[in-house]
C-alpha positions as CSV (number, residue, x, y, z in Angstrom):
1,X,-23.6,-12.8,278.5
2,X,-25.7,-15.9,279.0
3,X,-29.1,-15.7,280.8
4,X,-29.8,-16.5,283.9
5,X,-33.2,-18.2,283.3
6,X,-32.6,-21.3,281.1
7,X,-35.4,-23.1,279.3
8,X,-37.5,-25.8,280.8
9,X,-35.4,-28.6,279.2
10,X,-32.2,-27.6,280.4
11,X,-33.6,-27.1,283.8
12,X,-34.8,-30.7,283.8
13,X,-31.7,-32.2,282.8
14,X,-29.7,-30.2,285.7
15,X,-31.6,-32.0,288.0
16,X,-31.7,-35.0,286.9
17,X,-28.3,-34.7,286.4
18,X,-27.9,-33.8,290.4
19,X,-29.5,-36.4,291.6
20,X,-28.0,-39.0,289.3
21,X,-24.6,-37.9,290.9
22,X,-26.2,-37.9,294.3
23,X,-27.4,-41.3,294.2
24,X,-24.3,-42.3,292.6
25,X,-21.8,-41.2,295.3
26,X,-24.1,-41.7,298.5
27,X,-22.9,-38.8,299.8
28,X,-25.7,-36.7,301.8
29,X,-25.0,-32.9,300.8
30,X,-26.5,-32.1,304.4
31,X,-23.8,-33.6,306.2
32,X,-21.0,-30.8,305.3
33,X,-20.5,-27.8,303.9
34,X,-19.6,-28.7,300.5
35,X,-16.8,-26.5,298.9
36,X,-17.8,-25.0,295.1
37,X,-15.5,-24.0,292.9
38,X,-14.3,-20.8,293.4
39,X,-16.0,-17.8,291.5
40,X,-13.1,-15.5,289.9
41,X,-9.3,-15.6,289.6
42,X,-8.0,-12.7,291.6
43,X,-6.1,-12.8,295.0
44,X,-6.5,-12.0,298.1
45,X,-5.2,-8.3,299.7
46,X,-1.8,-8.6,300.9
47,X,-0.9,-8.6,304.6
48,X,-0.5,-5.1,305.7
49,X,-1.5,-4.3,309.2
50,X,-3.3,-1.0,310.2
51,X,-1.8,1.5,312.5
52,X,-4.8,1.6,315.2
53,X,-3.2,5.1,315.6
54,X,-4.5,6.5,312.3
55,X,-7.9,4.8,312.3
56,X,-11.7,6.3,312.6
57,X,-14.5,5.5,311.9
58,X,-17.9,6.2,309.4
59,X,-21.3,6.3,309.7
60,X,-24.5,7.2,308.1
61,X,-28.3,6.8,307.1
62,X,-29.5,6.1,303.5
63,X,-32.5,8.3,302.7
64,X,-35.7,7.5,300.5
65,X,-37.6,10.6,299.4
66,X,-40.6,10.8,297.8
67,X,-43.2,7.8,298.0
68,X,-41.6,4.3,297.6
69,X,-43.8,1.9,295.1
70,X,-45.4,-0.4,296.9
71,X,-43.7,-3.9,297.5
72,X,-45.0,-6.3,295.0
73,X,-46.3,-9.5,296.5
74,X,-45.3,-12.9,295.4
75,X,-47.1,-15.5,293.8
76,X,-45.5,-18.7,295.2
77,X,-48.4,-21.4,294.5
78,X,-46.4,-23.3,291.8
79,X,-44.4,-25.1,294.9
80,X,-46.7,-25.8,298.0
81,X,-43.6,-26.3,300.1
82,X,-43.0,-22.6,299.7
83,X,-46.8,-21.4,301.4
84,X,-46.2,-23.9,304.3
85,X,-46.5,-20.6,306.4
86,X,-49.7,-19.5,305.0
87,X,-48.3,-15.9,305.5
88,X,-47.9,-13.5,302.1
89,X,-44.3,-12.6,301.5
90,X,-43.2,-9.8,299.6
91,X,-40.6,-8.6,297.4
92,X,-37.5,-7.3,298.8
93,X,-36.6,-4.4,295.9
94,X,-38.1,-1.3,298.0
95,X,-37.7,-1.7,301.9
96,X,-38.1,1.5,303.5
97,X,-38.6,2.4,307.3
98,X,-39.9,6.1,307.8
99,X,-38.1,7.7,304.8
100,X,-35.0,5.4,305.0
101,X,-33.4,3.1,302.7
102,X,-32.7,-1.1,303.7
103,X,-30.5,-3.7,301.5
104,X,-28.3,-0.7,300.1
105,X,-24.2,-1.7,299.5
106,X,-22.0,0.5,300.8
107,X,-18.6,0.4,300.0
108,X,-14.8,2.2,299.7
109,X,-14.3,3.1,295.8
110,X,-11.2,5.0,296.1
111,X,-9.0,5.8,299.4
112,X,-5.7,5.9,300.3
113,X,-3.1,3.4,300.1
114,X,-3.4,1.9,303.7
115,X,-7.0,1.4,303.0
116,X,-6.5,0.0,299.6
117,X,-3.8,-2.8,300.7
118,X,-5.4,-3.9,304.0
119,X,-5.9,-7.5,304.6
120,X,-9.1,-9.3,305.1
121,X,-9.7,-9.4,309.0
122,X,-12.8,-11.7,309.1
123,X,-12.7,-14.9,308.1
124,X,-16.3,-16.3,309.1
125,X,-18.2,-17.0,305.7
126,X,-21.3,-15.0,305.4
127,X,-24.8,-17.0,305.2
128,X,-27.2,-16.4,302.3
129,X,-30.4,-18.4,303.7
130,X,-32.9,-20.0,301.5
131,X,-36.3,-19.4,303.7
132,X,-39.5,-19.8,302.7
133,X,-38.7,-19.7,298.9
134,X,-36.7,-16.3,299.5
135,X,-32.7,-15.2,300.0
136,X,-32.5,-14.3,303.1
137,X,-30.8,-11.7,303.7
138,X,-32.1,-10.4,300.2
139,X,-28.5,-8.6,299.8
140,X,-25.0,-9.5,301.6
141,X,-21.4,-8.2,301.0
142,X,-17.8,-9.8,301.7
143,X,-14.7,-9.0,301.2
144,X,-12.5,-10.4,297.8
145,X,-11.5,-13.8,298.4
146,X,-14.0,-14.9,301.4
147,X,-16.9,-16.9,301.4
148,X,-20.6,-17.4,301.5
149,X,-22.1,-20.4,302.4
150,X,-26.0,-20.9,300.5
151,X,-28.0,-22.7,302.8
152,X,-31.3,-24.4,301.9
153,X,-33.4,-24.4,305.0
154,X,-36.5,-25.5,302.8
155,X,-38.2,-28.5,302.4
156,X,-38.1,-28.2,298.6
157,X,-35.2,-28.4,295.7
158,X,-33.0,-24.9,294.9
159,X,-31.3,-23.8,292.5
160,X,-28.4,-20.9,293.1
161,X,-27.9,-19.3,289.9
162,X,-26.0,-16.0,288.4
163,X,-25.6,-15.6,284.8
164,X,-21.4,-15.4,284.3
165,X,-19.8,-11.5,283.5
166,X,-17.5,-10.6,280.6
167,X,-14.3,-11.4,283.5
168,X,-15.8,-15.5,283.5
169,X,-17.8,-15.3,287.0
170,X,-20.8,-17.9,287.2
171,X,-22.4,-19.4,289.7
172,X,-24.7,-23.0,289.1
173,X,-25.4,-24.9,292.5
174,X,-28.0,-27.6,293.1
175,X,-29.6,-28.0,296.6
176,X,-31.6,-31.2,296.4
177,X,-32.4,-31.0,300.0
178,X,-33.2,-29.1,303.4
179,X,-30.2,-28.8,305.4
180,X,-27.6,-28.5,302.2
181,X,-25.1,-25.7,302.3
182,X,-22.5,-24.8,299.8
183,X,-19.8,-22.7,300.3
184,X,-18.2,-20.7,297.5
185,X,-15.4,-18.4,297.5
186,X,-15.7,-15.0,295.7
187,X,-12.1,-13.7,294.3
188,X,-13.3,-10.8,292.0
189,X,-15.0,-7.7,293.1
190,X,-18.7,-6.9,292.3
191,X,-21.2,-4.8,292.7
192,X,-25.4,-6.1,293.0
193,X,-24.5,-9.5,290.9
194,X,-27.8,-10.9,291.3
195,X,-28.5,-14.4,292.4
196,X,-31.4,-16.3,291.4
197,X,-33.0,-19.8,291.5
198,X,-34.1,-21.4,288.1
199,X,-37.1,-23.6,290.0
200,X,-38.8,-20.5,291.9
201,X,-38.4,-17.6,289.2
202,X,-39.5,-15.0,291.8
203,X,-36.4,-15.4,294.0
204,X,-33.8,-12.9,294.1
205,X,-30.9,-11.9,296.1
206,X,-27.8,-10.1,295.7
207,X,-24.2,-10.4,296.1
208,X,-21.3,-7.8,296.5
209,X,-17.7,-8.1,297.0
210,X,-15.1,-5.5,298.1
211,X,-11.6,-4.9,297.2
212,X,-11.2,-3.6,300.7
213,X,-12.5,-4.8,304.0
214,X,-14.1,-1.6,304.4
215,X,-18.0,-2.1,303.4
216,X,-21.6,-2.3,305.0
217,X,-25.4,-3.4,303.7
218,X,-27.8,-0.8,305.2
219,X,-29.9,-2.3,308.0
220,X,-33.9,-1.9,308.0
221,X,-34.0,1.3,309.4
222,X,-31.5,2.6,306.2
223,X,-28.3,2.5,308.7
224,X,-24.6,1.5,308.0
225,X,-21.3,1.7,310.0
226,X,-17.5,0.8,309.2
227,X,-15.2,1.1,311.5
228,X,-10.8,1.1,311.8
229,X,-10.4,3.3,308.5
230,X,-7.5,4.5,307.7
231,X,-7.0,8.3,307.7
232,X,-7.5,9.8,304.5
233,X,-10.0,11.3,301.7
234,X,-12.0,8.9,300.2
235,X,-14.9,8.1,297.5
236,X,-17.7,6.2,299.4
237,X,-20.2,4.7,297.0
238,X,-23.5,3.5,298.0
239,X,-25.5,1.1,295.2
240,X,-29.0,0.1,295.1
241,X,-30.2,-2.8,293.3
242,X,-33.1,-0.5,291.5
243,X,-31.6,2.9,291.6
244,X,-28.5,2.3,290.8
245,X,-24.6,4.2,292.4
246,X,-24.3,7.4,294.2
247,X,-20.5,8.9,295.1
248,X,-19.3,11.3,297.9
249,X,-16.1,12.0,299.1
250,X,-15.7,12.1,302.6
251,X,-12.3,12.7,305.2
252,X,-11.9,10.4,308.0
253,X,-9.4,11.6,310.6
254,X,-8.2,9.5,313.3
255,X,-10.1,8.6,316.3
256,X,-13.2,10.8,314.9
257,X,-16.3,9.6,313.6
258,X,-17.9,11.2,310.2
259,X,-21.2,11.1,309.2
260,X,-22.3,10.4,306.1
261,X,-25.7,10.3,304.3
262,X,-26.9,9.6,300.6
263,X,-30.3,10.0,299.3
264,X,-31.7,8.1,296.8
265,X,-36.1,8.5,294.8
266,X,-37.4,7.0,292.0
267,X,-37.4,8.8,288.9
């Protein structure tokens, strides 16, 4: 696997390589969404409507116990355009509200056949922000074969950048400008593939993509929902970006609601 931090002389000639094209084409980035090539090779669910008849729904709280270490501030002064604000911004890896757990991925890992095989019902790209030198939101899930768009809403260069798995996904965009958004289709699952940018080494986010429609990133007070499941037993996983995957099987019945809760401490 290569690294996701390249050294300082193939960063240089990235860029330079960017703008060359930029200046080349005319073309202003910020004027449309540009389409990336798409990450991964797999298809999309077939179309196989649910019975609204059989569906309910899940819910639950992610819980922190014990004390959570103490979110480590970040030293942004290399770039001025990133301390415009002049307010101290923190790292993202430990959000917790009152015992409960933000930015978890929550997600269907086995279930039954309707829930396996059902199509993808939104088709509105999720946005993974670029704000004040930070992703924002620091995690975000889609389903297999939709879209994020990365937007740059600084006033400084980007870089979007994940180091390519053993199945060939990579991910190397170049936002030279505030305003830029790419859009780039994900057609293999994952689970916490982080996202960094080479020119601000303290930024990290992180992306996950569902076989299955059925997923949730837990809000900041540790909360997730997914409704219109199909009726069955399933394996619900939820994954932190720290702590790693926990697995419980839980029943959904139709027209009922189950709670669900995981639990997750440092060792």
């Amino acid at each position: 696997m290569k690294q996701i931090r390249k050294g300082i002389a193939s960063r240089k000639l990235t860029v330079a390589l960017s703008l060359v094209l930029i200046l080349a084409t005319g073309c202003k980035p910020s004027d449309a969404i540009r389409q990336a090539p798409i990450v991964g090779n797999g298809s999309r669910a077939a179309d196989n409507p649910l019975d609204d008849a059989t569906l309910g729904s899940l819910t639950g709280t992610i819980h922190f116990t014990g004390i959570p270490p103490a979110r480590r501030k970040l030293d942004m002064r290399q770039d001025p355009n990133c301390t415009k604000s002049g307010e101290d911004a923190y790292s993202d890896q430990y959000v917790v509200h009152e015992g409960r757990l933000a930015n978890v991925y929550v997600y269907v890992k086995q279930g039954p056949p309707a829930a396996l095989a059902a199509p993808l019902t939104n088709q509105q790209p999720v946005i993974m922000d670029q704000v004040g030198c930070n992703y924002t939101p620091h995690v975000v899930a889609i389903m297999r074969g939709s879209t994020i768009d990365f937007r740059n809403s600084d006033a400084t260069m980007h870089n979007v950048h994940s180091a390519p798995a053993s199945d060939g996904r990579s991910l190397n965009l170049t936002q030279t400008q505030k305003g830029q958004v790419d859009g780039v289709q994900f057609k293999q699952s994952a689970a916490m593939m982080p996202v960094r940018c080479e020119l601000h080494p303290w930024m990290l986010g992180y992306v996950n993509v569902s076989e299955t429609p059925f997923f949730a990133v837990t809000d900041a007070e540790g909360h997730f929902e997914i409704e219109d499941l199909p009726a069955g037993t399933y394996v619900l996983a939820a994954v932190h970006e720290k702590m790693g995957e926990q697995t419980m099987t839980v029943t959904i019945k139709p027209h009922q609601t189950e709670k669900t809760d995981f639990s997750f401490a440092t060792k």
